[in-house]
N, C-alpha and C positions, 0 to 999 in steps of 0.2 A: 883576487879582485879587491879593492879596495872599499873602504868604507863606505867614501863616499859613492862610489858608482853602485854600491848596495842600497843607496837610500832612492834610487833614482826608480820613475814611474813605469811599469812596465811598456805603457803605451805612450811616447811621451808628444812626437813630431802627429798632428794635426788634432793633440787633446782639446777639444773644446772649453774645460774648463783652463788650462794651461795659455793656452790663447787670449781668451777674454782675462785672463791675471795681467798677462804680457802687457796687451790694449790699454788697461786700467790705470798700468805706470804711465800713458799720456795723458790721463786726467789728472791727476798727480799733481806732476812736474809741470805742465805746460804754463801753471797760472805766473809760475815762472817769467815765464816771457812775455806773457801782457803785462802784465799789473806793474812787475819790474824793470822788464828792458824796455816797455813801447808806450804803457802812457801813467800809469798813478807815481810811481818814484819818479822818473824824469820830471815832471810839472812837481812833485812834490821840491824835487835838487832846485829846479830853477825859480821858484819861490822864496827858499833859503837862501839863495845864494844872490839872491837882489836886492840891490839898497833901499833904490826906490824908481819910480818911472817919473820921463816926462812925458811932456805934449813937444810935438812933432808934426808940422803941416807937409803934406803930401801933396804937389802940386799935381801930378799926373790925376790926383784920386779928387782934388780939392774938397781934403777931408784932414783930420784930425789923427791921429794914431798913439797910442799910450807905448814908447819904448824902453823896456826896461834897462836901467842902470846897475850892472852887477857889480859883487864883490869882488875885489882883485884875491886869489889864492897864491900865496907865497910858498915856493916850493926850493928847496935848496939857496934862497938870498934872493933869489929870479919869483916875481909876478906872474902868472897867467891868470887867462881866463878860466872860470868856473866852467864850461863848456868843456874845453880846452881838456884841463886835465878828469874833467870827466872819461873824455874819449879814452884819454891815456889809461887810466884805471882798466877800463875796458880791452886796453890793447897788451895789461898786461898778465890779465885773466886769461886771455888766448893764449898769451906765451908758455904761462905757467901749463893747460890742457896739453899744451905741445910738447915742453919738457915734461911731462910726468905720466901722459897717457901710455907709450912706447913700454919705460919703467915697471907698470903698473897693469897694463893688457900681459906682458910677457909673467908677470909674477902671478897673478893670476891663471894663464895657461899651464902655471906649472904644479900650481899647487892646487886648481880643479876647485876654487871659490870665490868664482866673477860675482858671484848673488850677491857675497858679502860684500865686495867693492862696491856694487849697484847699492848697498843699502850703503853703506861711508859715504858716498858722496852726495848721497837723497838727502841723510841727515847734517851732513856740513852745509845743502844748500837750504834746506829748509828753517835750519837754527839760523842762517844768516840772515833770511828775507826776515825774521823775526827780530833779528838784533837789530836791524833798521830803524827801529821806530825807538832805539837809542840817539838816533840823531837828530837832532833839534834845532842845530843853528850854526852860525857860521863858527861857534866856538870849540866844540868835535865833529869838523868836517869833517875832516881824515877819517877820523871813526864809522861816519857813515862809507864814503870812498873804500874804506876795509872790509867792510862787511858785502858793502858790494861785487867784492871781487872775490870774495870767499864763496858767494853766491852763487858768480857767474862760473868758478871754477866747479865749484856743486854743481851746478845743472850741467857743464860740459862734461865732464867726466862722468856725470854716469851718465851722458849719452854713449859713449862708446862703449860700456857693456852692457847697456839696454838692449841698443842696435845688433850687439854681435850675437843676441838667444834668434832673432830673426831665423834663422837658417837651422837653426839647432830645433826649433819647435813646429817648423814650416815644413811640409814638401814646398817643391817651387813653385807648381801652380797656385798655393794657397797664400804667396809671399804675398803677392799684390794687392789683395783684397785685405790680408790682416794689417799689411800695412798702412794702409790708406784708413783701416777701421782705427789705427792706435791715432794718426793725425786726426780724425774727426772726433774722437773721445776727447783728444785734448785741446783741439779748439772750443765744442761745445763745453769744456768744464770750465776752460780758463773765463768764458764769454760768463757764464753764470756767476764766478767770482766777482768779475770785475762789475757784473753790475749789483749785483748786491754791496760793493763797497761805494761805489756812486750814487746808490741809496743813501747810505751812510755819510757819506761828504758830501754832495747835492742836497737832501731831502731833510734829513734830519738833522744835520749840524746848522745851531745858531751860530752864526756868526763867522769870523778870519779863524778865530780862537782854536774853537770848536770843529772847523775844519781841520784845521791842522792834526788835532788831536784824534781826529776818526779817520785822516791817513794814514797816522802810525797805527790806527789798529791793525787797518787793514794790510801794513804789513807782519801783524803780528797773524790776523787769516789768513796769509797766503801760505807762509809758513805752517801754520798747522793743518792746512787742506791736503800741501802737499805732504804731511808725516804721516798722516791722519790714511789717506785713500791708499797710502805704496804700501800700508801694512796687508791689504788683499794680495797687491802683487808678491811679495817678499811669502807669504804664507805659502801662495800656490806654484809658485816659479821655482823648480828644481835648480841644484847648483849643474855645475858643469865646468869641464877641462880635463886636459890629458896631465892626470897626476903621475908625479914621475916618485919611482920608487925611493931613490934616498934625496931625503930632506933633510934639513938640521933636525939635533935630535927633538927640538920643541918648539913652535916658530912662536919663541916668547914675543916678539913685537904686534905678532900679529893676533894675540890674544891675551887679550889683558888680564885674564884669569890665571895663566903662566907665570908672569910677574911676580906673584907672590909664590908663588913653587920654590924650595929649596933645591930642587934637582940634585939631590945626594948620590940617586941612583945615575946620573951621567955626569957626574964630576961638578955638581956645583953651580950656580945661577950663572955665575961670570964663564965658567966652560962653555955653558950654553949660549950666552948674549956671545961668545965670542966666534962659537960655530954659527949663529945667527946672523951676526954683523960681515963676516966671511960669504954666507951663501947672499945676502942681500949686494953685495959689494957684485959678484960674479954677475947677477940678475943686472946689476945697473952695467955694468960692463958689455954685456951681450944684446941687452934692451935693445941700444940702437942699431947694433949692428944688424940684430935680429930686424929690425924695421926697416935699413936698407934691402938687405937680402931680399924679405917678402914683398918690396917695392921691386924688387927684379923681379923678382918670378911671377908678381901678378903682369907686368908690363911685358913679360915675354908673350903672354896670350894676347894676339890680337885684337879683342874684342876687349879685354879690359884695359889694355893702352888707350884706345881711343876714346872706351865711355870714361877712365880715369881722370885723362887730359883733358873731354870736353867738360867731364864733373869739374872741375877744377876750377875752369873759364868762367863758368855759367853762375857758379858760386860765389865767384869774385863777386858779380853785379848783383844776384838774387841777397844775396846774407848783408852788403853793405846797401843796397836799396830800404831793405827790411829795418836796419839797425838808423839808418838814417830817416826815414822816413815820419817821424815828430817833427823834428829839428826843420825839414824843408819846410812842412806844412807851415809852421810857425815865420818863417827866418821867407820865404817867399812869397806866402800868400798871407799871412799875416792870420792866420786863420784863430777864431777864438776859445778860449781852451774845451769847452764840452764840445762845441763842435768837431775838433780837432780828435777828440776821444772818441765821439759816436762814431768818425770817419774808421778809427782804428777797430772800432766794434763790429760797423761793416766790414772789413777787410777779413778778418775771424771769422763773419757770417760765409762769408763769399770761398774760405776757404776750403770751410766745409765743404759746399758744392763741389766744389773744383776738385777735393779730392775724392771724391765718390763717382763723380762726370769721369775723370782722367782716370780710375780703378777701372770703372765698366768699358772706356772706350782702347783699355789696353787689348781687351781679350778680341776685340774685332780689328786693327792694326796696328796693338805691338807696340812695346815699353817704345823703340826707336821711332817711332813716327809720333806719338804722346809726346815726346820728352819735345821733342822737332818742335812740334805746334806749340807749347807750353815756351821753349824761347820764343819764338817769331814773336810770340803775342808779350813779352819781358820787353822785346825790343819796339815793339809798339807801346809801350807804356813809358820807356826811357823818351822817345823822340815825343809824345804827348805830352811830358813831362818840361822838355830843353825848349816848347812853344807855348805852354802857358804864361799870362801875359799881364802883371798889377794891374795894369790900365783897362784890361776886358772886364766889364760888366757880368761878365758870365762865367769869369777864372774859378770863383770857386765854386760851381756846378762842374763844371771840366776837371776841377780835380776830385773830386767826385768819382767821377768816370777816371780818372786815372786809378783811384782806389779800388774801386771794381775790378776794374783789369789785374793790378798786383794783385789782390785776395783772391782772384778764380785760379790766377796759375801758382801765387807762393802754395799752397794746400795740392795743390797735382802734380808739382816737378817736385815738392817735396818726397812726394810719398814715392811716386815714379824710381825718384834716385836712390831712394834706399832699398825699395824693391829688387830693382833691376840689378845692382851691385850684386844682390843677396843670389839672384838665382846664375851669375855670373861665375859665382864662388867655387872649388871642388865641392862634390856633396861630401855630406858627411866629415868634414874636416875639421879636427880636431882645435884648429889654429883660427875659428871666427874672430875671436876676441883678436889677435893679433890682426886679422884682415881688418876687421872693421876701426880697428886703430889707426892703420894706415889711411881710412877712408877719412875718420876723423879728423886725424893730423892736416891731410889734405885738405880737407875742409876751412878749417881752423887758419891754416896758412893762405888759403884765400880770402878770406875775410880781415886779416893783419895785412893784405896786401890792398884789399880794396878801399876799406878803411882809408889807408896812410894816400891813396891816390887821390881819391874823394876830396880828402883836408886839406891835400896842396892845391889842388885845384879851386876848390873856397879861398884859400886865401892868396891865390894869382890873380883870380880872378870875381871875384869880390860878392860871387853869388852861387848857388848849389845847379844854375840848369847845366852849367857847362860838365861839371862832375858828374849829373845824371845821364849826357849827354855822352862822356865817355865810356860808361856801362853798356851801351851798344855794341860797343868794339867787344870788349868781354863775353855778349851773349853771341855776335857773331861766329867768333870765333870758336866759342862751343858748338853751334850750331854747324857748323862745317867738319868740327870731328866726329860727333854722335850720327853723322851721315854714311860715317865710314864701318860703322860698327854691322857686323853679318847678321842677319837676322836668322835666326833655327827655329826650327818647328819643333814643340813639345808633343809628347803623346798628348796631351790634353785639348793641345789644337792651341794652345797660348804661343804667342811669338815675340821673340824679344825685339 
């Protein structure tokens, strides 16, 4: 028996305190995604990166409107928008999760220390959200666009070994309920960050200056909230994976305490780096192949073809709704920026519900009718969305209520779908990290696609309802696979 499977808790699948460690990593990480992806950096980027505004008479409104004039970013001799290659930055933070996740689940599976990935990727995204507040102007944009992407690839990747202790730490009746509990930790932690820094920018900053200056701190908080709270999770969360008997004889890369080793006794530092760079090479070599394979064999089961494919669908529209979702408020309804942030602050509120409402109303019909009703209602928020109207006097109360609607179900098909995956999976399988890689990957690959459909469609068509508007087809179309999926009865009386 190995070391590491000696260090592991006797009791480990429904340990309460193991669990609530699990939970804690969504406090964590999540402030991640407000403060950075959804409303304090974006408003922060699109501040820096404008020259100045003018006035702008709006005949439909017969009113006034301040639009802002940006900086052009020059990127290889070629001009874009600030916007523009923002998205890009972001699209190619996905890439990079997609090329490296495969790489990195499998090396992990093999050498039995996803923990240590989950803390590599905690601390690259949390040192990043902090190097942020390096960026000041339009004179190290790029700098800031770096860090941001160092960021997004931190919180993505160690989503896929967060995701894959799920099943490792769960029976299956208890996936839903902890899952649903790790989304509400980390909306309710991210919702307390963000308003404590809105104190701080709002309340007590004098002045433009002064604002400015208590944004960057707050990405120097978010950064340390998330290093600061993963240290509970990382203490109590056991490693895990099927360690295989021959390894290199030292994995100096993977231990920087190695490095300095003479290794006299196996021939030498360079013997080693070079049995090292050998077994890494092999790892990169099989990675993908390994992620094909386990795409066949999950897609041979019945039930995870079609919840896979409809995950897929549904993601498109859910992750690029989410990610887009400032930009419309702004760029459609023209909406003003604290309002625009309280909107997103309800959406976190709303999440929470939703994911507690969609936990408890699984165990009475079942992850597949949950996930059902969680689209229908996606798709009523797209088409509520493509007839909002400048000229209604009441457009933004109605977006509002569109906000509402996204924040009840983003927080329930969230939790729903990582759930439902999880108890889909063989039990006991050694290969999570590799499964929930593939979920990952698949993920990731819908949001690069929804992303890039959204942007042409803005610019065919010269406004976001039309691209909200095709997220329908997408939640559709999930919604007709996830219909296909068998439902089975647990001994616990849970149904999928």
């Amino acid at each position: 028996m190995s070391e590491i499977e000696n260090q592991q808790p006797k009791h480990i699948k429904n340990n309460p305190k193991i669990m609530k460690a699990w939970a804690v990593y969504d406090w964590a990480n999540s402030v991640y995604s407000l403060v950075i992806t959804s409303t304090i950096f974006p408003i922060y980027y699109s501040i820096l990166t404008t020259a100045y505004e003018k006035k702008e008479y709006v005949e439909e409104t017969k009113s006034w409107i301040d639009v802002p004039v940006r900086h052009m970013i020059k990127v290889f001799g070629r001009e874009y928008q600030p916007d523009a290659v923002y998205g890009y930055s972001l699209t190619i933070s996905f890439f990079i999760v997609v090329l490296l996740s495969p790489f990195l689940s499998s090396l992990a599976d093999t050498i039995g220390n996803k923990k240590s990935f989950l803390q590599f990727f905690c601390y690259l995204g949390a040192t990043s959200c902090m190097g942020l507040a390096m960026f000041t102007g339009m004179h190290n944009v790029f700098l800031g666009l770096l860090f941001s992407i160092t960021a997004s690839v931190g919180f993505w990747g160690s989503l896929v070994f967060y995701n894959s202790f799920l099943p490792d730490i769960a029976t299956r009746d208890k996936q839903d309920a902890l899952s649903a509990k790790g989304y509400v930790y980390g909306y309710i932690g991210s919702v307390v960050l963000v308003v404590i820094c809105l104190l701080l920018i709002q309340v007590f900053a004098k002045g433009p200056a002064q604002q400015l200056l208590f944004t960057r701190i707050s990405f120097l908080l978010t950064g340390a909230w998330w290093f600061g709270f993963s240290q509970y999770t990382f203490k109590h969360l056991p490693q895990f994976g099927d360690v295989k008997e021959k390894l290199p004889k030292d994995l100096v890369l993977l231990n920087y305490k190695n490095i300095f080793k003479k290794h006299e006794d196996q021939g030498g530092f360079f013997e080693v780096l070079k049995d090292n760079m050998s077994f890494y090479k092999d790892i990169a070599k099989e990675s993908f192949h390994e992620l094909f394979k386990v795409g066949n064999e999950l897609f041979k089961d019945k039930n995870l073809k079609f919840f896979l494919s409809s995950f897929f669908f549904y993601s498109v529209g859910m992750q690029t709704i989410f990610l887009m979702a400032t930009l419309f408020g702004k760029s459609e309804i023209n909406l003003a920026q604290d309002k625009l942030i309280g909107t997103l602050l309800v959406i976190q509120i709303e999440a929470i519900i939703g994911a507690v409402i969609f936990s408890k109303l699984s165990r009475k019909i079942g992850n597949k009718n949950v996930i059902s009703i969680a689209i229908v209602l996606w798709i009523v928020a797209c088409l509520w969305a493509y007839f909002l109207n400048k000229e209604n006097p009441t457009v933004e109360y109605q977006f509002y209520g569109v906000a509402a609607v996204v924040g009840l179900v983003m927080g329930g098909l969230q939790a729903m779908s990582r759930s439902t995956y999880s108890k889909l999976l063989p039990e006991d399988s050694m290969e999570n990290t590799t499964f929930f890689s593939f979920y990952d990957v698949l993920e990731k690959l819908a949001i690069i696609v929804g992303t890039f459909i959204f942007a042409t469609l803005i610019e065919h068509f010269n406004n976001m309802r039309y691209a909200a508007l095709s997220m329908t087809i997408f939640f559709a179309v999930g919604l007709i696979l996830i219909r296909f999926l068998k439902v089975k009865m647990l001994k616990d009386r849970d149904t999928l």
